[in-house]
Kinemage of the C-alpha trace (Angstrom):
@kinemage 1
@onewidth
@group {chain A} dominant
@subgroup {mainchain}
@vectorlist {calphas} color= white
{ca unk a 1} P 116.185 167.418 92.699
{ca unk a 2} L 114.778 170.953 91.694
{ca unk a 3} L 115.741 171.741 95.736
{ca unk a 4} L 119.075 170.753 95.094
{ca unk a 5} L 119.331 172.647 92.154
{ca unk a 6} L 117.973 175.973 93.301
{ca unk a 7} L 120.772 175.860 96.362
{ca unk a 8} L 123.422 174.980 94.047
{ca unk a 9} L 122.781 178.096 92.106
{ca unk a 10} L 123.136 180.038 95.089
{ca unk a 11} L 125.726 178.893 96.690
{ca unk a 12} L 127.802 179.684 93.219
{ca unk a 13} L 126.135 183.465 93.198
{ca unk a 14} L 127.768 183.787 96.757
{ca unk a 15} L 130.963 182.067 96.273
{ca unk a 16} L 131.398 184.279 92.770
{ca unk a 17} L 130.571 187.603 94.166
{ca unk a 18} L 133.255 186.519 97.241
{ca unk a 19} L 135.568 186.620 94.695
{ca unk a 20} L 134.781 189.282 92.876
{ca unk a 21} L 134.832 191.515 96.194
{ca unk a 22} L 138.046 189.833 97.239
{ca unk a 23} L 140.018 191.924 94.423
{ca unk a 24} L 138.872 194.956 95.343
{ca unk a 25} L 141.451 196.595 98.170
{ca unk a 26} L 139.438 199.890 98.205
{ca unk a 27} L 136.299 198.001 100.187
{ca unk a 28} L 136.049 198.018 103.576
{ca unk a 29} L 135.418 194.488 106.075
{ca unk a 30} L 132.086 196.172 106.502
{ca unk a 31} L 130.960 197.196 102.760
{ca unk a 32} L 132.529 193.896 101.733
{ca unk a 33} L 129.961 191.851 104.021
{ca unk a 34} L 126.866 194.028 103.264
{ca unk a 35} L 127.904 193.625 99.163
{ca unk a 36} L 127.903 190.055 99.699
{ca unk a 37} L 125.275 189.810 101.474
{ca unk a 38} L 122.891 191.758 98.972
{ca unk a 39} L 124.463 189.521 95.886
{ca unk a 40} L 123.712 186.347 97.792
{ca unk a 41} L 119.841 187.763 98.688
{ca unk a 42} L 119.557 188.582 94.928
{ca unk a 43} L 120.481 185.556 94.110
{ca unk a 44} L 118.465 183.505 96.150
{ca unk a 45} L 115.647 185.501 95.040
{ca unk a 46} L 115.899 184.847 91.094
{ca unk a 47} L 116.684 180.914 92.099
{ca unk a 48} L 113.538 181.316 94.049
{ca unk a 49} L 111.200 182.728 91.117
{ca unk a 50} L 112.980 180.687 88.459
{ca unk a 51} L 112.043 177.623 90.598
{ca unk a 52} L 108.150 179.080 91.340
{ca unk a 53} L 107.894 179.608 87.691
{ca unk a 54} L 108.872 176.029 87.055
{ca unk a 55} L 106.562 174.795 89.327
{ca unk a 56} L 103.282 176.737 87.796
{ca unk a 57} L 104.482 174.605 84.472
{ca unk a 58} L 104.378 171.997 85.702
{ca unk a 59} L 101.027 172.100 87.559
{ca unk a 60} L 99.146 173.758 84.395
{ca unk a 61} L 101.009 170.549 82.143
{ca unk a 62} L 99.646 168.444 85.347
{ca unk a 63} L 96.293 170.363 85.058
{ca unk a 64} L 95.971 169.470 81.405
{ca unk a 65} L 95.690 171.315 78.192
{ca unk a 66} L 92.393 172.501 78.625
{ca unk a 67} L 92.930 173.995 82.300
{ca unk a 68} L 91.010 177.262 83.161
{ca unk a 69} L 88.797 176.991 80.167
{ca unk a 70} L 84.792 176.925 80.820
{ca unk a 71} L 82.957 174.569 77.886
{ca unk a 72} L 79.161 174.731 78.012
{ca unk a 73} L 78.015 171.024 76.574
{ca unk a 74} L 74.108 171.956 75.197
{ca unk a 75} L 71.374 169.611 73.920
{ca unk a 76} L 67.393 169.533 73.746
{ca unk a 77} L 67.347 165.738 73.667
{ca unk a 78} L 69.164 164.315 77.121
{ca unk a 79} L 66.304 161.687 77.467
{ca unk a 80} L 67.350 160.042 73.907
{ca unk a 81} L 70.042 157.294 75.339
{ca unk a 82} L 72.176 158.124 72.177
{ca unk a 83} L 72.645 161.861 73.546
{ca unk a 84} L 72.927 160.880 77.404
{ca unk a 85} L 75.855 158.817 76.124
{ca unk a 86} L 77.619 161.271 73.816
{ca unk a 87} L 77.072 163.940 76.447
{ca unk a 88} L 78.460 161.503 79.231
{ca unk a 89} L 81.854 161.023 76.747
{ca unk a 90} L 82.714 163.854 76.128
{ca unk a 91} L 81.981 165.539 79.269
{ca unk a 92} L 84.479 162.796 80.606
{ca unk a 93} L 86.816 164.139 77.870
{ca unk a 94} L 86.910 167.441 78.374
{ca unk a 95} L 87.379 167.152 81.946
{ca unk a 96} L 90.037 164.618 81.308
{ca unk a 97} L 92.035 167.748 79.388
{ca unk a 98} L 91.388 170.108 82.284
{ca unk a 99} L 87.941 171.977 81.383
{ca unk a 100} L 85.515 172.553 83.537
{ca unk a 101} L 82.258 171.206 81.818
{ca unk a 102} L 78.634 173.006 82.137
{ca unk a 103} L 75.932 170.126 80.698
{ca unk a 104} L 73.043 171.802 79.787
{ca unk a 105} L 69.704 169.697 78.614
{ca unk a 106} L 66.521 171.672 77.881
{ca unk a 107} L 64.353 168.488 77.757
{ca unk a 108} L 63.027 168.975 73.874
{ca unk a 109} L 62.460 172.641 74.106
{ca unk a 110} L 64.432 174.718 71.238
{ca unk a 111} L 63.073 178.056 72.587
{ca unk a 112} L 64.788 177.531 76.291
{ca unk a 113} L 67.579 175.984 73.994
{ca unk a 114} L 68.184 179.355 72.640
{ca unk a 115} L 67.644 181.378 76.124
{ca unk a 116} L 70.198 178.635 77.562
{ca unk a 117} L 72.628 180.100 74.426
{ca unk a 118} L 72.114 183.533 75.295
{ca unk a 119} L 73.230 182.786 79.036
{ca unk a 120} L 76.468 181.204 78.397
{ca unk a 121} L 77.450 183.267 75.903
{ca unk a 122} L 76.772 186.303 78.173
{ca unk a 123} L 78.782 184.882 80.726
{ca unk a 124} L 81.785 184.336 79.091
{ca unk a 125} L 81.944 180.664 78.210
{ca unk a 126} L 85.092 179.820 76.542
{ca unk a 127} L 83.669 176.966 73.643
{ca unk a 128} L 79.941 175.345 72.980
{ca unk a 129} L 79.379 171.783 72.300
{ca unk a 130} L 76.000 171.660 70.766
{ca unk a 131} L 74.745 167.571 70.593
{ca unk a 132} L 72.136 166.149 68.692
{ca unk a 133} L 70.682 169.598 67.494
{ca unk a 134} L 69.934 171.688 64.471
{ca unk a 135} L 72.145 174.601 64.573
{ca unk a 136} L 69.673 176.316 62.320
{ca unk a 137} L 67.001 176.296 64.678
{ca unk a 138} L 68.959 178.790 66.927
{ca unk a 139} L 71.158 180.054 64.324
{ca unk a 140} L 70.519 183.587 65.863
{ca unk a 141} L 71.636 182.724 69.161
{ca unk a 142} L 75.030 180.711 67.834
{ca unk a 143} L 75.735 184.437 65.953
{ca unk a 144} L 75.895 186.012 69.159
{ca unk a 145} L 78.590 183.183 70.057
{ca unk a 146} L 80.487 183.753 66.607
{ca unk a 147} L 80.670 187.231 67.128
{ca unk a 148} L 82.051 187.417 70.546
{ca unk a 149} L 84.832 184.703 69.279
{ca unk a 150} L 83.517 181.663 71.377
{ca unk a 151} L 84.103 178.600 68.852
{ca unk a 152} L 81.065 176.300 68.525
{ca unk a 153} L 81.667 172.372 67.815
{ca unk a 154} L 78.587 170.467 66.763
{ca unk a 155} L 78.443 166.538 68.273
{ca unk a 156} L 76.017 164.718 65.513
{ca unk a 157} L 73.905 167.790 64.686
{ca unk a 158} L 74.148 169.780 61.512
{ca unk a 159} L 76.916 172.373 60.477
{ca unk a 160} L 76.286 175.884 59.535
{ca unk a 161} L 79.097 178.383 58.526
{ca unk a 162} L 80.992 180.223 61.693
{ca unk a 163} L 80.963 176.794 63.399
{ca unk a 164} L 84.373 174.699 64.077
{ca unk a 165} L 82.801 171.395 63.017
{ca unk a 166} L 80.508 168.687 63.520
{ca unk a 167} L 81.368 165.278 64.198
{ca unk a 168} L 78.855 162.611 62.951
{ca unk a 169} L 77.645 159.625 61.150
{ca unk a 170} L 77.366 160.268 57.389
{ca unk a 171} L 73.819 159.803 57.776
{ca unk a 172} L 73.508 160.184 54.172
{ca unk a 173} L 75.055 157.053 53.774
{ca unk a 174} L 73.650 155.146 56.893
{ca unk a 175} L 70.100 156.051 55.164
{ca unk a 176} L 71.287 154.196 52.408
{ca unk a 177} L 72.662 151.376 53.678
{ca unk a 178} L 69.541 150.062 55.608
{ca unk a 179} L 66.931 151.408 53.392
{ca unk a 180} L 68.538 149.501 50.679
{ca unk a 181} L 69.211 146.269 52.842
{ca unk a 182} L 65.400 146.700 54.205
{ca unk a 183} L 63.871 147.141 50.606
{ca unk a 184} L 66.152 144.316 48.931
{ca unk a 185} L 67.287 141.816 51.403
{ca unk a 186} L 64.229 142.106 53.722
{ca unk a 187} L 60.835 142.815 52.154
{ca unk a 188} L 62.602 141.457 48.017
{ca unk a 189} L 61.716 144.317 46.896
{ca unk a 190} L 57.736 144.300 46.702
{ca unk a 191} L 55.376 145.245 49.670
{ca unk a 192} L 54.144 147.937 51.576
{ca unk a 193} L 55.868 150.101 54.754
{ca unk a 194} L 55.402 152.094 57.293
{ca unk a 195} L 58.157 155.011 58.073
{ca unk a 196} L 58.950 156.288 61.558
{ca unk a 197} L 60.057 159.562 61.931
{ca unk a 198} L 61.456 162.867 63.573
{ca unk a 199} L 62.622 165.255 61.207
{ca unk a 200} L 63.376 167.799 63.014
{ca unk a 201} L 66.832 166.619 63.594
{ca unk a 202} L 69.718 167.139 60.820
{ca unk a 203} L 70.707 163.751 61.129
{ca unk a 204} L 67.736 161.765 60.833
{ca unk a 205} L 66.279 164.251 57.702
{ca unk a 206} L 69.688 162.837 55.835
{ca unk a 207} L 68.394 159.367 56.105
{ca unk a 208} L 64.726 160.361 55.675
{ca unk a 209} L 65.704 161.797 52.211
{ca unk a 210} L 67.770 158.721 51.150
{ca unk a 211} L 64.386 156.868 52.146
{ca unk a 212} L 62.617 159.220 50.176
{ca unk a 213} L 65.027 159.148 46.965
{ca unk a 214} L 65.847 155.303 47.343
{ca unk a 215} L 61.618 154.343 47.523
{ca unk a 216} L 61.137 155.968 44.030
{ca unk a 217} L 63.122 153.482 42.396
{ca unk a 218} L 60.591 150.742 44.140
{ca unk a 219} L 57.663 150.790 41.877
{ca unk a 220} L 56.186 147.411 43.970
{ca unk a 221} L 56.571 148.761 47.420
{ca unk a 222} L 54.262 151.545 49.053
{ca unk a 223} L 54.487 153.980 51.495
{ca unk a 224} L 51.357 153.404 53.895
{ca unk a 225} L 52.063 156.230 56.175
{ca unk a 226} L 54.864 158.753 57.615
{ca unk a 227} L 54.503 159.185 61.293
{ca unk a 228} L 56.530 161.534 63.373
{ca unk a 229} L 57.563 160.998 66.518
{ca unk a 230} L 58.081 162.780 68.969
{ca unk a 231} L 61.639 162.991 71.131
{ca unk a 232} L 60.454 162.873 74.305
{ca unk a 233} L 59.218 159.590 74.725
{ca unk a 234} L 59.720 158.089 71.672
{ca unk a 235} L 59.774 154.166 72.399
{ca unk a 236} L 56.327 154.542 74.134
{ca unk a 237} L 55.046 156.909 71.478
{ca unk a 238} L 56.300 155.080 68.970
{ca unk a 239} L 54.392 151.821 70.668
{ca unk a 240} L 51.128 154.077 70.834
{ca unk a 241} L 51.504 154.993 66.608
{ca unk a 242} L 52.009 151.565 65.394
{ca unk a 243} L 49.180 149.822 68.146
{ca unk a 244} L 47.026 152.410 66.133
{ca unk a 245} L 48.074 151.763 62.595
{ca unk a 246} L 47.883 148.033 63.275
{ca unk a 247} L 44.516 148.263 63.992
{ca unk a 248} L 43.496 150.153 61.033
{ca unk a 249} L 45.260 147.751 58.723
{ca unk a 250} L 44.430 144.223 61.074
{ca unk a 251} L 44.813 141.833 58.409
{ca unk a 252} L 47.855 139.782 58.251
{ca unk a 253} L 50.684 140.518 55.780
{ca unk a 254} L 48.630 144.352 55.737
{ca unk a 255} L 51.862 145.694 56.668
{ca unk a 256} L 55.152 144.421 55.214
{ca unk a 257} L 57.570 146.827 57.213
{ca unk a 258} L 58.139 149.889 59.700
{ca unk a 259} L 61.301 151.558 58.223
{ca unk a 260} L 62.335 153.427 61.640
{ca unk a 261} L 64.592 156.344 61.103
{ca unk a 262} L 66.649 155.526 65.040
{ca unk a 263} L 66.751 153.099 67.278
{ca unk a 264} L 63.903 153.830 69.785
{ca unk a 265} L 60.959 154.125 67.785
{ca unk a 266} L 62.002 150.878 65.977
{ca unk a 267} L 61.984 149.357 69.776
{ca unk a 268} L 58.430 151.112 70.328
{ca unk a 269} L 57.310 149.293 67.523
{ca unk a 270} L 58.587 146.176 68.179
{ca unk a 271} L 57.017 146.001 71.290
{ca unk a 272} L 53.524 147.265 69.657
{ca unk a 273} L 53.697 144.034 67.550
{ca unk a 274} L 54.644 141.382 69.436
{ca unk a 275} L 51.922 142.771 71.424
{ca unk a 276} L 49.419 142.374 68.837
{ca unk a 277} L 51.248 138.985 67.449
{ca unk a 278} L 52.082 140.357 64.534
{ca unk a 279} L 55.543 138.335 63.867
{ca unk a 280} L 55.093 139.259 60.147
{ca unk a 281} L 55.818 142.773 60.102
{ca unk a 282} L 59.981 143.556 59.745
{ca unk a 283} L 61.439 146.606 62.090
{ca unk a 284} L 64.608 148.124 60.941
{ca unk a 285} L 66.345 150.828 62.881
{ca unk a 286} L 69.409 153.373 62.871
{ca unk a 287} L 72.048 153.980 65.957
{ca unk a 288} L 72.980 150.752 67.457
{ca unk a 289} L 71.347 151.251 70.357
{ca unk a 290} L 71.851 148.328 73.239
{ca unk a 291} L 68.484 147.212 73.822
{ca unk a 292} L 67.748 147.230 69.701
{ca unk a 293} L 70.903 145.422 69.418
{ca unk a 294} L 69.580 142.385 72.163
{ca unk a 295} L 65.998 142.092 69.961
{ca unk a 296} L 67.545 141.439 66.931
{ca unk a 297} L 70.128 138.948 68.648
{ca unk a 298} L 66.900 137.679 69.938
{ca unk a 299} L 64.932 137.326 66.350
{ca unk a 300} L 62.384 139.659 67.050
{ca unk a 301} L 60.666 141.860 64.292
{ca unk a 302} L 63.547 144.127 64.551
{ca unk a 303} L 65.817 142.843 62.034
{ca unk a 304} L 68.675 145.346 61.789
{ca unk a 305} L 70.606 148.313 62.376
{ca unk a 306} L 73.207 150.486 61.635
{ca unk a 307} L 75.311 150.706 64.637
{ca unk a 308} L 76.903 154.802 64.728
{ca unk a 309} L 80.265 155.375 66.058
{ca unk a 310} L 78.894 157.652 68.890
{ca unk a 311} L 81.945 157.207 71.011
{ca unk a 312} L 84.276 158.214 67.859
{ca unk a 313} L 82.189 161.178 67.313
{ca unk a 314} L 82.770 162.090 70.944
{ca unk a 315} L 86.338 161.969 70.725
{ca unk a 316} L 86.513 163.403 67.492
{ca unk a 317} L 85.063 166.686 69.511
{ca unk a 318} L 87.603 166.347 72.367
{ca unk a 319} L 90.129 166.424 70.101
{ca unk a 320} L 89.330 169.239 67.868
{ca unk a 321} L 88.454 171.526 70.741
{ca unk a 322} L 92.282 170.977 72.259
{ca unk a 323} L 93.525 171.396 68.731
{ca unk a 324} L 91.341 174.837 68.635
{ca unk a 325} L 92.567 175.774 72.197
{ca unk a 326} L 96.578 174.555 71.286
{ca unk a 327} L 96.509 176.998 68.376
{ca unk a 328} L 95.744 174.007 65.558
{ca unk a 329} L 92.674 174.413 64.840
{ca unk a 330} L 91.614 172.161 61.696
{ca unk a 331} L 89.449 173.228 58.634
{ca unk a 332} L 85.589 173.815 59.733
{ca unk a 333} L 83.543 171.294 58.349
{ca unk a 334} L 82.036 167.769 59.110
{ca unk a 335} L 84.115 164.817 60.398
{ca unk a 336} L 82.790 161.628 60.239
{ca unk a 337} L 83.035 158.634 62.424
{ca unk a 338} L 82.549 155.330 60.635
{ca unk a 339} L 79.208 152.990 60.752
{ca unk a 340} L 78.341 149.528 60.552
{ca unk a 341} L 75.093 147.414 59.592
{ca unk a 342} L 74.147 145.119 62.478
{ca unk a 343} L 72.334 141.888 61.577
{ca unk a 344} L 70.792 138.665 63.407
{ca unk a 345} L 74.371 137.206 61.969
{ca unk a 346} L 76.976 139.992 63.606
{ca unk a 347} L 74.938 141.440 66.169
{ca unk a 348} L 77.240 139.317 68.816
């Protein structure tokens, strides 16, 4: 059709400048010709680039909104499951919209984290996605990205000002919610617990503090100990911390609870007691991870979770990075995608 088009417009260029050349007695056969030829060449040629522009339209609208654009997706953690799937979604996004995507994991180590920075952002990278990390930890290296104008999203890390956004749980909130439904539903409100933990990340200090804030109000349950774990391994760690704290408190109804602050240590300890047959002890985790999901469908220690929205987040980042590339960029801040409390009685 655009063929069709194109010789349609040229055939009326020549036909009009015929015409025009017709009513003019003065011309010669000969100039006549070469004048029509030149009008029908000039002619062609603008149908020609008018069509070739067309076509570059359409194969950058074909290409998608993000086409030509470099995004460098960056995270310490790529062994948590959580981050391998957030990373995996919105990798699929952005490539969906045209980007070219650069995943970069730097297996738990914040310093080569904030090398990695330093690289991208020397070659020219056109946005960051930074998942599952505290932006304050290499604050110094996301300045260098602020100042040379490359925008910075955050995928359920923290926020700091010069950033676009981050898109998370309101772990706040999710804290809350299981603490609450751990220390009233679960333990009625007397006993003693154990607490599971990795503060280093923004997300899971949020629910550590509502733990903290919610415990004081709890005058008949105690705090045995707060363990951290570490990120690498943290379902086998977590199995090594609790085999050890069971057997320094061996006695049966010793240990009321492990309040885990995600998923995989809650799954570490889980194993660790029905190891030991302790059936007594109640797990409770955050992140709605699959496998902690099929223990508490199975009636295991671990009794609940609170499932995150981790593909919402995802998208939530696709989107605002082709709003910021479109020219519609939204207010920087935190988004939030919604949670849910997974039981024994929803966890189908």
């Amino acid at each position: 059709m655009r063929r069709f088009r194109t010789i349609t417009k040229i055939a009326a260029a020549v036909a009009m400048t015929g015409v025009l050349l017709a009513g003019c007695s003065t011309e010669t056969p000969e100039t006549t010709a070469a004048a029509t030829t030149a009008a029908a060449t000039e002619a062609a040629t603008t149908a020609a680039e008018a069509e070739a522009a067309e076509t570059e339209a359409a194969e950058t609208e074909a290409a998608g909104p993000l086409a030509g654009k470099s995004i460098s997706v960056m995270t310490p953690y790529m062994a948590s499951v959580t981050t391998n799937q957030m990373v995996g979604y919105i990798e699929e996004g952005l490539k969906d919209l045209g980007a070219e995507v650069f995943v970069i994991d730097t297996a738990n180590d914040f310093a080569a984290l904030a090398s990695r920075i330093e690289d991208v952002v020397s070659s020219g990278t056109d946005g960051i996605v930074l998942v599952s990390a505290d932006p304050n930890q290499v604050a110094n290296q996301l300045q260098e990205a602020f100042d040379a104008n490359i925008p910075v999203f955050g995928c359920d890390s923290g926020f700091i000002d010069g950033m676009q956004l981050n898109a998370t749980s309101d772990n706040r909130q999710m804290g809350e919610l299981i603490v609450k439904y751990l220390f009233d539903d679960l333990m009625g409100g007397k006993g003693t617990v154990i607490a599971l933990t990795h503060r280093p990340h923004p997300g899971v200090v949020l629910r550590c503090e509502a733990f903290d804030e919610i415990i004081k109000d709890y005058p008949d349950i105690e705090l045995i100990t707060e363990q951290h774990v570490p990120a690498e391994q943290p379902i086998n760690d977590a199995q090594d911390i609790v085999a050890n704290l069971l057997t320094a408190n061996p006695d049966k109804d010793s240990i009321t609870a492990i309040f885990a602050a995600w998923d995989e240590p809650a799954i570490g300890a889980t194993n660790a007691l029905q190891e030991a047959g302790r059936d007594e002890v109640i797990v409770t985790g955050v992140d709605g991870n699959e496998q902690a999901v099929e223990l508490i469908k199975e009636g295991t220690n671990l009794k609940a979770t609170v499932k995150q929205n981790f593909e919402g987040m995802s998208e939530i980042v696709c989107s605002e990075i082709e709003k910021y590339f479109g020219g519609n960029a939204s207010e920087p801040g935190e988004q939030y995608a919604p949670a849910q409390l997974i039981t024994q009685e929803n966890a189908e």
